[in-house]
N, C-alpha and C positions, 0 to 999 in steps of 0.2 A: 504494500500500500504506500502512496507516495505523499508524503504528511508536506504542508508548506506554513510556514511561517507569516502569522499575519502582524504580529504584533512584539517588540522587545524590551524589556525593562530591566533595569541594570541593578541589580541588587547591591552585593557587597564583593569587596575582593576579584576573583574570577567567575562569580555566580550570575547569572540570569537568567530571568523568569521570562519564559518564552509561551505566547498563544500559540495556538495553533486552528487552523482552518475550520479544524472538525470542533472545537472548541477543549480541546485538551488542553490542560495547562502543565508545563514542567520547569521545573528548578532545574536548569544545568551548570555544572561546577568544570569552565575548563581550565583549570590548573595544569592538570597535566597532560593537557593536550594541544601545549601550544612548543610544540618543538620544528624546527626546519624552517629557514629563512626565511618563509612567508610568512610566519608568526610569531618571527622573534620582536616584531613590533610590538607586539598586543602584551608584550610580558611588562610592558609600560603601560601601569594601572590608567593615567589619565586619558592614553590612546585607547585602551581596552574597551572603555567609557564611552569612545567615539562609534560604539555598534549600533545598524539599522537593519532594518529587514528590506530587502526590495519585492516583497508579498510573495517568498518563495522560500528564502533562507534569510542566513543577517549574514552581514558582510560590517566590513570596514574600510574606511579611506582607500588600504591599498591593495584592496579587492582580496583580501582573504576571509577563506568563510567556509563554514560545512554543511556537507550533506543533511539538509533538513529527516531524513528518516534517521540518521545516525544518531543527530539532536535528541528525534523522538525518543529512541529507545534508549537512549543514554542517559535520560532525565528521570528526573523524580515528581509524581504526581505534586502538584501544590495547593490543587482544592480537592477535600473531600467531597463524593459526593453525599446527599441533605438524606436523613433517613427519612424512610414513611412515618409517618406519626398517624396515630387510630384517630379516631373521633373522640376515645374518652380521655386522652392525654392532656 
């Protein structure tokens, strides 16, 4: 299934909270996924900061960016979902 990124918001450190299409939402932490010249910018917190989605994946300034399924599955849910609640609750 091919998941796209609609939305990105920057939490803390290497963390961000990414939408998604389907409306999944996941925490992904890339610390340690930022190795090999195209990302050795992003290990500069204030550039890391500079991430957008172009409504497919996120990307930065100098076009480095991931696989939106990879995102998916490499992320951590960050909404539960709401239980059912009965009538007598």
């Amino acid at each position: 299934m091919l998941h796209a990124v609609k939305k990105v918001e920057y939490i803390k450190d290497y963390e961000l909270k990414l939408t998604f299409r389907n409306k999944d939402v996941k925490i992904v932490d890339l610390k340690n996924e930022l190795w090999g010249l195209m990302f050795e910018p992003l290990k500069d917190i204030e550039y890391f900061k500079k991430v957008k989605t172009d409504g497919h994946t996120i990307v930065w300034p100098n076009e480095a960016d991931f696989c939106p399924d990879v995102l998916h599955s490499m992320g951590k849910n960050a909404v539960e979902k709401k239980s059912k609640r009965t009538a007598n609750n």
